[in-house]
C-alpha positions as CSV (number, residue, x, y, z in Angstrom):
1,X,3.6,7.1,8.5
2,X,5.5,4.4,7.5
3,X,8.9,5.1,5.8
4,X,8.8,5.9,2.1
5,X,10.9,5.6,-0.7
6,X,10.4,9.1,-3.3
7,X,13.5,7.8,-5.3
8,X,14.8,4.3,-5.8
9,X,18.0,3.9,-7.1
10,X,17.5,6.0,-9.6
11,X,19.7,6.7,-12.5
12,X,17.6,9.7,-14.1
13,X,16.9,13.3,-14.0
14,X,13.9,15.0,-13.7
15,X,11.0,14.9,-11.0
16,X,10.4,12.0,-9.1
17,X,6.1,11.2,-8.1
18,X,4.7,13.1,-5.4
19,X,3.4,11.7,-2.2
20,X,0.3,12.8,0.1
21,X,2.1,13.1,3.7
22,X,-0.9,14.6,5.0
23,X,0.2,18.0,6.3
24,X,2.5,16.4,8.1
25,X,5.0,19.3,9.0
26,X,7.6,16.7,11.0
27,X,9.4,14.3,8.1
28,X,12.8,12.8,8.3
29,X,14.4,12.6,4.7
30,X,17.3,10.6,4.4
31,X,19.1,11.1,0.7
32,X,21.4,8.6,-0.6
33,X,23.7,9.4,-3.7
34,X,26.3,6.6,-5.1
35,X,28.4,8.7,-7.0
36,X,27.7,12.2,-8.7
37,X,24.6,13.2,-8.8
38,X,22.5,16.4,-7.3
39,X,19.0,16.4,-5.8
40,X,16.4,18.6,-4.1
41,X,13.5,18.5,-2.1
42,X,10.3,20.1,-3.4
43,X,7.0,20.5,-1.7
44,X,2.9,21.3,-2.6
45,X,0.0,22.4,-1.1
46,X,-2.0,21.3,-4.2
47,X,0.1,18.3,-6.0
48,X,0.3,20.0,-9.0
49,X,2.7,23.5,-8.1
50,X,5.7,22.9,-6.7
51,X,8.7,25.0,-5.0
52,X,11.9,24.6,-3.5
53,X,12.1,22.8,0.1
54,X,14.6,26.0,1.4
55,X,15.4,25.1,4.9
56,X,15.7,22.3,7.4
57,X,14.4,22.2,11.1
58,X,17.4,24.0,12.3
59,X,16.9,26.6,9.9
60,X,19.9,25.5,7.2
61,X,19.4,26.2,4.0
62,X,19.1,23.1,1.4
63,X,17.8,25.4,-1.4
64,X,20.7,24.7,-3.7
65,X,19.9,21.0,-3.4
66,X,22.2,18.1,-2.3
67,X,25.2,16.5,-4.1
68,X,26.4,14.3,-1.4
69,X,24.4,12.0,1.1
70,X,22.7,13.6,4.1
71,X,20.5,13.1,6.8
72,X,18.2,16.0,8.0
73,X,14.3,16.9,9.5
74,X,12.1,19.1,7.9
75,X,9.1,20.9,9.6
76,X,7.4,22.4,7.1
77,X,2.9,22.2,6.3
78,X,2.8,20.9,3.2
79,X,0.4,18.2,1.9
80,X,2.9,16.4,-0.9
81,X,6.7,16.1,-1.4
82,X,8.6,14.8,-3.8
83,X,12.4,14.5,-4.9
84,X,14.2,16.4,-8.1
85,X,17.2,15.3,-9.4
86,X,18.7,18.4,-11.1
87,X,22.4,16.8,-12.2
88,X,23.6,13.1,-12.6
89,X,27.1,12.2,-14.1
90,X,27.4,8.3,-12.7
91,X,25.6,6.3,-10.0
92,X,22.3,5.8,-8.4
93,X,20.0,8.2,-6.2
94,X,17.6,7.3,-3.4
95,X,15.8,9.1,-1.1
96,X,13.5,8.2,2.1
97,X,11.2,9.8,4.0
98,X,9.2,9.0,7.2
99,X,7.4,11.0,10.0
100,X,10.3,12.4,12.3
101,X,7.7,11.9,15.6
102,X,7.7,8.1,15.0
């Protein structure tokens, strides 16, 4: 897998488009957030119901979301993923995925 950009500078709330990653359970998400501004990572089995992301590979949680920048693996089956920004005062959000094995 090639990287992938869920989010793209944007300056929204809501839920961004989910993406097939093919049951990959080994991505590296990289978030990026300007100014002030909260996100989290959700993930499907079907594309249609999503939950909560609530850990990373080393077990962390990131239920609650992110409000700063941050770097991370998850190793989770799941067939899509997509980004949620809950909160945004100023700035711009991105976030990046690719398959942590490449």
């Amino acid at each position: 897998m090639a990287k992938i950009t869920l989010l793209n500078a944007v300056e929204t709330t809501g839920a961004g488009t989910g993406f097939d990653v093919g049951l990959s359970p080994h991505l590296g998400v990289q978030i990026i957030i300007s100014d002030s501004a909260t996100v989290r990572l959700e993930g499907s089995i079907d594309g249609t119901n999503y939950s909560n992301i609530s850990r990373d590979s080393f077990g962390n949680s990131i239920n609650n979301g992110f409000s700063t920048s941050a770097l991370f693996a998850i190793d989770i089956p799941l067939r899509y993923i997509r980004a949620f920004v809950t909160s945004r005062s100023s700035g711009t959000i991105t976030v990046i995925i690719t398959d942590a094995r490449s």
